[in-house]
N, C-alpha and C positions, 0 to 999 in steps of 0.2 A: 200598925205593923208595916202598912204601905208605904206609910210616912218616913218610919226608919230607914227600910230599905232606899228609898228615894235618898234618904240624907246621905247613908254609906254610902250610897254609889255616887252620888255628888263630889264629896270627898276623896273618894276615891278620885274621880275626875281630876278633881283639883289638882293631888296629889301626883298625877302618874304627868298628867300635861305641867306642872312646876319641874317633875323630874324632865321631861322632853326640852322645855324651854332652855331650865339649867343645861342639860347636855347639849342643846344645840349652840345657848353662849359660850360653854365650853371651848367646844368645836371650833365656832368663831373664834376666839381671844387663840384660841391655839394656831388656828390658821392665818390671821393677823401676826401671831410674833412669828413663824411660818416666814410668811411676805416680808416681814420687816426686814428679819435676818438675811434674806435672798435680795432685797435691794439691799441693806449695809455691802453685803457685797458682789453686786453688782456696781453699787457706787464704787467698791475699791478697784473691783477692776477697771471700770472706766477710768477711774484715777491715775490706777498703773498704764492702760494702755494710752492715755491721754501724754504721759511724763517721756511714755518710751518715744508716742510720735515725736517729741519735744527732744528728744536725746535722737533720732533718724534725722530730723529738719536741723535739729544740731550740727549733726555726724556731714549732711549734705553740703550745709553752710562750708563747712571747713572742706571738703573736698571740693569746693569748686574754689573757696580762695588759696587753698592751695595748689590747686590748677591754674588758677590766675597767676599766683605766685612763678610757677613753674613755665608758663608764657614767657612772662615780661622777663625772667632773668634766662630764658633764650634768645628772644629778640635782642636784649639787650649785648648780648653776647656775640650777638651774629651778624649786627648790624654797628650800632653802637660805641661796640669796645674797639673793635675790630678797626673803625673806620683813621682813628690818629694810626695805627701800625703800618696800613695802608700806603696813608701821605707820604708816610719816613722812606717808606720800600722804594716808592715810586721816586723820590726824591733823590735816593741815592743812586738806583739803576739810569737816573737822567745826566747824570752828572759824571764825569772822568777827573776823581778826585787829584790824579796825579799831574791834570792840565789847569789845575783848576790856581788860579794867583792865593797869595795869602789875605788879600782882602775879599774873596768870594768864598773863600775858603772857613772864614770867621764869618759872614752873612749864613753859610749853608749851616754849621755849627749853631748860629745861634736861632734856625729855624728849626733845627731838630731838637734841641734843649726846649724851646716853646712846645714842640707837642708833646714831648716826654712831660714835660711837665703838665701840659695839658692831659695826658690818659693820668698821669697820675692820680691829680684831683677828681678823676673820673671814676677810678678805681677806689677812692675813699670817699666818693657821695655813694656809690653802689654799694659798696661794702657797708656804710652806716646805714643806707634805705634797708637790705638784707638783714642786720641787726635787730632794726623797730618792727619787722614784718614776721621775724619769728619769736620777738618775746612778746608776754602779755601786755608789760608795761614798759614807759619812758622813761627810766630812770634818768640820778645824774643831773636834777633840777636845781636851777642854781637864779639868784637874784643879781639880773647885771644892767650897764645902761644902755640903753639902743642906740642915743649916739656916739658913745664910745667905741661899742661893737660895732658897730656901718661902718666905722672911720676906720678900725681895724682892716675891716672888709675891704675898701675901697683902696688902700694901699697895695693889695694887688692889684690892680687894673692901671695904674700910673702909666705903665708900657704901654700898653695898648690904647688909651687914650692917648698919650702922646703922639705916636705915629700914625695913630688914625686923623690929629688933628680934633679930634671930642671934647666938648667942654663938658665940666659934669658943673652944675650947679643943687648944692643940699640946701632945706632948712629944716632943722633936725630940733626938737624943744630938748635940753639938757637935762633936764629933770626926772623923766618917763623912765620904767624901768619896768622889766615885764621876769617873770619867776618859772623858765622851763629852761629845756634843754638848751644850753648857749651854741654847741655842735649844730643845732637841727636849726636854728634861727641863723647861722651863718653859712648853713647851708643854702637856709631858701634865699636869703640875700646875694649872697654870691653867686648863684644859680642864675639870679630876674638880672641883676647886674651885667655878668658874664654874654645873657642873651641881647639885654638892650643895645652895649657894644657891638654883637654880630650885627645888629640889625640894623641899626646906627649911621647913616650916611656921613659920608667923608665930610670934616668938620662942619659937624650936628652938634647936636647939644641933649645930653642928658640931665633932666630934674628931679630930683629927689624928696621927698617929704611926709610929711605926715596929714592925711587928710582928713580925720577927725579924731578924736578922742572921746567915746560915748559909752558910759556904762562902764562896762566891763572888757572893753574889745577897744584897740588900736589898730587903726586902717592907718596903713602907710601907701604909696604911690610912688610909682616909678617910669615917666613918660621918655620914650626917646624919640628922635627927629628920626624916620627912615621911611621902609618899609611899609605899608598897611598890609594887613593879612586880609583876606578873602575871608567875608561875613561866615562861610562854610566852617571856616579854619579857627576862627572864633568862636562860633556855639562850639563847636567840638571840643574846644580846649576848656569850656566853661563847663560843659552839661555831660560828658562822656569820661568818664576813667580810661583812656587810653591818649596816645601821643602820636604825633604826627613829624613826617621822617623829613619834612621839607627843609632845603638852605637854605642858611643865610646865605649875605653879603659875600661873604668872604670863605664862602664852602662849607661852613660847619653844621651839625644838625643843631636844631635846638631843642627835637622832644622830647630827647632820656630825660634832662634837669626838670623839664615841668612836671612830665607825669612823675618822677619821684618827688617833688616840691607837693604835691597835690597829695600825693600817699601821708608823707610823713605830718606833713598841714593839717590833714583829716585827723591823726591821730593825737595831735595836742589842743586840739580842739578850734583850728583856725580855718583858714579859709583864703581861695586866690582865685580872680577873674581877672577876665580882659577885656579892652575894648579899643577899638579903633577911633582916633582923633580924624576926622578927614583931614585930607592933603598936607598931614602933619607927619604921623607915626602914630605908634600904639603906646595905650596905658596900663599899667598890671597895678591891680590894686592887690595887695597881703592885710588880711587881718590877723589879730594874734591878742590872745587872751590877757589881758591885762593885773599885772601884780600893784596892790598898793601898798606905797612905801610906809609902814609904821616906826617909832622911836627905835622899836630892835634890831631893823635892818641898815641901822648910822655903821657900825663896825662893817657890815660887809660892803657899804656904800663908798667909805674910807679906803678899805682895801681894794675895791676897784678902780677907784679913782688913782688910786698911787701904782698899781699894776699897770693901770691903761698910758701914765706918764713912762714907767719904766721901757713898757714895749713902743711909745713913740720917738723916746728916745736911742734906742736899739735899731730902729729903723733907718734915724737918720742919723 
């Protein structure tokens, strides 16, 4: 009888501590998906709050390049644009047009027509820089040839080398052809050009050329006889996003063109430095992403080549 009762009550043991067991794995498994659910989301929200800092660092990003934005097209504005209006004022308040001979009279004419034209092309590099900085992309990609487009280029500056007495010496490969905006590549060319003449000593020599072709990237080169810039003036134009207001030669600034040559350069995926030749002048090297020519680009090859005779022929 002792025996029995010992068994039930064993059993019973058994029984009540499997019930205890079962309920406390209950408990567990319960409080495990409990925890799980409560990290599922806690991970969401760390996700969300993770995406928004990402959309703040975003939001910041853009308010300061939009503050950048809104610098440089003041500076630009105030210094810059300003400075050919200037020249014309001063030029004309200096002079008594009605003492003036008809051959001082045509020298002063075609000194004013030179800055007009000079804010002009100033007004259309700024206005194309202002264009690339508020859209996303660079549209308007076109396949053309570098030495075609230089030689276009260089046909404005004819004046200006002549009177300065400037040799320009090119050597340009005929062949190379590069696939972006042909605007934004005659700009930064016209720009390094335009400068090298500033700075350019009276019958100097500027050289032209291509100084490697590696990969995927065309380094071109453009050394002129003049000036050296101050090592200062050089990291800054290399390693800093801003422009420096220093004259040339011949009164003119040269920082608006670089630091927009630099902006727009960034954004097609090139690149521009400088360096000082001793007791020479300086050298501006441009990189610029390289197109390769395949069988399908003969027709637009064709057509460039026959556009580029028509506009040399129009010129001259």
């Amino acid at each position: 009888m002792e025996s029995q009762t010992i068994i039930t009550i064993l059993i019973t043991g058994i029984i009540v501590s499997k019930i205890i067991i079962g309920f406390l794995l209950y408990e567990l498994i319960r409080k495990n998906r409990i925890l799980k659910r409560e990290k599922v989301k806690l991970l969401g929200t760390n996700i969300a709050l993770e995406e928004q800092a990402d959309q703040i660092k975003k939001y910041n990003e853009e308010l300061k390049a939009s503050e950048l934005f809104k610098i440089k097209v003041l500076s630009i504005a105030s210094h810059d644009l300003r400075t050919p209006f200037i020249s014309m004022s001063m030029l004309l308040n200096a002079v008594d047009l009605s003492l003036m001979s008809k051959l001082d009279m045509e020298q002063v004419l075609m000194q004013l027509g030179s800055e007009l034209s000079h804010s002009q092309n100033m007004l259309d590099e700024v206005l194309l820089w202002a264009e690339s900085q508020l859209r996303d992309n660079l549209e308007n990609k076109e396949t053309f040839n570098i030495s075609q487009q230089i030689q276009h280029v260089l046909l404005l500056f004819q004046k200006d080398l002549m009177s300065n007495n400037i040799s320009l010496e090119e050597s340009l490969p005929k062949d190379v052809y590069l696939y972006m905006s042909r605007d934004i590549f005659s700009f930064v060319i016209r720009n390094i050009v335009s400068n090298a003449v500033k700075f350019c000593k009276y019958a100097g020599k500027i050289t032209l050329g291509v100084s490697e072709i590696k990969g995927d990237e065309l380094l071109l080169y453009i050394e002129n006889e003049g000036i050296n810039m101050p090592e200062s003036t050089v990291e800054k134009l290399n390693n800093r996003n801003s422009w420096d207001h220093r004259k040339a030669v011949n009164g003119t600034g040269a920082g608006l063109g670089v630091s927009l040559c630099k902006d727009l350069l960034q954004r097609v995926g090139g690149k521009i430095y400088f360096e000082n030749i001793s007791n020479v002048g300086t050298i501006v090297f441009i990189s610029f992403p390289i197109h390769t020519i395949t069988a399908l680009d003969d027709e637009i090859i064709n057509k460039e080549n026959s556009n580029f005779m028509n506009g040399f022929k129009e010129q001259n």
